[in-house]
C-alpha positions in Angstrom: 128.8 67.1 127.5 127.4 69.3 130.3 129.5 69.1 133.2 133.2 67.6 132.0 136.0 67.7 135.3 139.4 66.2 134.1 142.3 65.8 136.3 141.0 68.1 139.2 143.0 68.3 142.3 142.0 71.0 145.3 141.6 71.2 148.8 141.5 73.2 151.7 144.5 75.3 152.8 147.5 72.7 152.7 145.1 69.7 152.7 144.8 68.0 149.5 141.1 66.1 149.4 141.1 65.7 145.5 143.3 63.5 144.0 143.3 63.7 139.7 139.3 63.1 139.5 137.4 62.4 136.7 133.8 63.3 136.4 131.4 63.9 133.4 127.3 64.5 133.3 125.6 64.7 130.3 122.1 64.6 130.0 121.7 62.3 132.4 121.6 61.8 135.7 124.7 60.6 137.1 125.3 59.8 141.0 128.2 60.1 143.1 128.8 57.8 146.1 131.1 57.2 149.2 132.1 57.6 152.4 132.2 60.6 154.5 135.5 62.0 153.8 135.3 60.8 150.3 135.7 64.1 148.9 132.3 64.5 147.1 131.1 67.6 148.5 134.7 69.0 148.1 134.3 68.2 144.7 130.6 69.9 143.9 132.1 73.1 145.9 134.8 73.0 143.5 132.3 72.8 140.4 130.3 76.0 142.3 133.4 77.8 142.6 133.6 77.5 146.9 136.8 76.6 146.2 139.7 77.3 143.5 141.0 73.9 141.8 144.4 73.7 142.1 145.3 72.0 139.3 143.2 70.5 136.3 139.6 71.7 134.4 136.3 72.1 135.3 134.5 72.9 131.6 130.5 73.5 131.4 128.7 73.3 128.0 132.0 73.8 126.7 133.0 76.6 128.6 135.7 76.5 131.1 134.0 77.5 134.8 137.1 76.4 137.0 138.2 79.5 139.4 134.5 81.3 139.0 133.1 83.1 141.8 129.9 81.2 143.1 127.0 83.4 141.8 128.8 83.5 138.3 128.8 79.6 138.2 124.7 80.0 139.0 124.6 82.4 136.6 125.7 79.9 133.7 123.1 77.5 134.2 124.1 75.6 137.6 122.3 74.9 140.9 123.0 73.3 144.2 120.6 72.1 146.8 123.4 71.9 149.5 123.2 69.1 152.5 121.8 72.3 154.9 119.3 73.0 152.5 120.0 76.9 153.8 116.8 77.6 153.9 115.2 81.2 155.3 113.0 79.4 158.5 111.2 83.1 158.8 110.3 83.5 155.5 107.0 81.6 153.4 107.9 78.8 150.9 106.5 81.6 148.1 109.2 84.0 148.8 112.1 81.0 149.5 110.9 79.9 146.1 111.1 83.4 145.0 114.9 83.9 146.1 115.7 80.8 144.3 115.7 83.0 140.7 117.0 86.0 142.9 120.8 86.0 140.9 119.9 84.5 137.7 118.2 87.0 134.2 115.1 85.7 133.9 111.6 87.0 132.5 108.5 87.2 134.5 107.1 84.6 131.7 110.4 81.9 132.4 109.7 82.4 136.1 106.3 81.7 136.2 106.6 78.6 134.4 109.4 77.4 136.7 107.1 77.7 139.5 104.2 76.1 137.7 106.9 73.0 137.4 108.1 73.5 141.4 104.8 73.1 142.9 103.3 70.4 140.3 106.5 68.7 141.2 106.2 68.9 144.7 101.8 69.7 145.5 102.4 70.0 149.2 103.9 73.2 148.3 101.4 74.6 146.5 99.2 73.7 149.8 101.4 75.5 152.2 102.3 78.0 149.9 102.1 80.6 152.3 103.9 79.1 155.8 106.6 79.9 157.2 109.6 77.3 156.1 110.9 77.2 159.4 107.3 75.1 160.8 107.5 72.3 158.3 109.3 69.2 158.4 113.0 68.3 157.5 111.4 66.5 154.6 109.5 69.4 153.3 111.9 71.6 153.7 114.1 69.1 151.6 111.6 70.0 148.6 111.4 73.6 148.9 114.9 73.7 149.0 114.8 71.8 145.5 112.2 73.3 144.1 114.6 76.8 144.8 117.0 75.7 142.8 114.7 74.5 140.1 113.6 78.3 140.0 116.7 79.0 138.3 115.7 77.4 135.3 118.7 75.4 135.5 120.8 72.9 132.7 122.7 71.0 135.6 120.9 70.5 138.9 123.8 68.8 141.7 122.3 67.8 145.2 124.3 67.2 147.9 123.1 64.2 150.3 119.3 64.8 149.9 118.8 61.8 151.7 120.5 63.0 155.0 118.2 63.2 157.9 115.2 62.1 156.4 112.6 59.6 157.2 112.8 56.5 154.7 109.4 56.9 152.8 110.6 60.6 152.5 113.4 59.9 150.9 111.9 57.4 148.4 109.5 60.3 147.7 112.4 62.6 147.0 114.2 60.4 144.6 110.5 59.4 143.1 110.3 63.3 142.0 114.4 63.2 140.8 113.3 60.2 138.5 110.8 62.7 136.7 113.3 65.5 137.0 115.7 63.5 134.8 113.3 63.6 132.0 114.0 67.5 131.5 117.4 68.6 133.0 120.8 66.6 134.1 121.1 66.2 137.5 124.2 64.8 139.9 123.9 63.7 143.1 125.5 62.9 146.0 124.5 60.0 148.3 125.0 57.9 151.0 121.9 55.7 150.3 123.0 53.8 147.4 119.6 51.5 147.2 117.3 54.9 147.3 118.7 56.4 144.8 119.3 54.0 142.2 115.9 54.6 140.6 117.2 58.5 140.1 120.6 57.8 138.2 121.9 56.8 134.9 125.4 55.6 136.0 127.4 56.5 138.9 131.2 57.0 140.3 132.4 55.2 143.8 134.9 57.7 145.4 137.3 57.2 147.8 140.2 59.3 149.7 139.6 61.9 146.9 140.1 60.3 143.9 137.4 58.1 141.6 137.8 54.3 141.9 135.1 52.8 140.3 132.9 54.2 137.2 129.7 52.0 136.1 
């Protein structure tokens, strides 16, 4: 198993938001869907180390990752494409690209590959290699910011909403290019738009007020 959460319970100061969830991704690609409120992004910040589980395991590739600080968690083989896509708007999409293998060893060789998968992935990178982030479109900046993470080489790729704010034949596009992902690395996502992003996903978990309550 990749990604194996048993039991997990955390939250935010005295607010409990996870309830005893159960989660597991092998390699596949596995969705996660409800409500706002749900508790899914509360439980991918708990898988990055945001926050500290307060009770229960959080165990990639057989080692246990529950507590880590962030950039160790990205270190072992994780990456997040967060709803904000945190983007640099001042910066090219070379060197946002670049940044996205900024925290994690890897050779020159690993690197260049990585980016020879990014922009073959996504092509309208490759033609505006070299503008600023901050002038393209929600929708492109969606795919730089996934093609950052997929700089890191990563085992487990987790997006968070992909879909939010984007245009309807942009978001079919995005979870077109997560179909092909699959092929290579596990993925879990987040969503919203359940009809989208079926063609992306293996199986998928229905949360609601923290906790899972249906698994297909």
């Amino acid at each position: 198993m990749i990604l194996d959460v048993k039991k997990l319970e955390t939250g935010y100061g005295k607010l409990q938001v996870l309830r005893g969830v159960d989660l597991s991704v092998g390699k596949e690609s596995v969705g996660l869907f409800g409500p706002n409120g749900a508790g899914k992004t509360t439980l991918i910040n708990a898988v990055m180390g945001i926050v500290r589980p307060w009770a229960g395991s959080i165990e990639f590739e057989g080692a246990s990752i529950g507590g880590r600080p962030t950039h160790m968690v990205a270190r072992s083989g994780i990456a997040l494409v967060p709803q904000e896509r945190e983007l640099f708007p001042g910066m090219s999409v070379a060197d946002n690209l670049e940044l996205g293998a900024a925290y994690v060893p890897r050779g020159k060789a690993i690197m260049a590959r990585q980016l020879e998968v990014v922009l073959s992935l996504f092509p309208i990178l490759k033609e505006r290699y070299k503008q600023f982030v901050g002038t393209m479109s929600g929708g492109q900046q969606r795919m730089v910011a996934i093609g950052r993470a997929l700089m890191a080489n990563p085992a487990l790729l987790i997006l968070d909403e992909p879909s939010l704010g984007l245009q309807p034949s942009i978001v079919a596009e995005v979870f077109d290019r997560l179909s092909i992902l699959k092929k290579d690395i596990s993925i879990l996502v987040t969503e919203q738009n359940v009809r989208e992003s079926l063609k992306a996903i293996d199986r998928g978990y229905v949360m609601e007020n923290g906790a899972v309550v249906l698994e297909d």
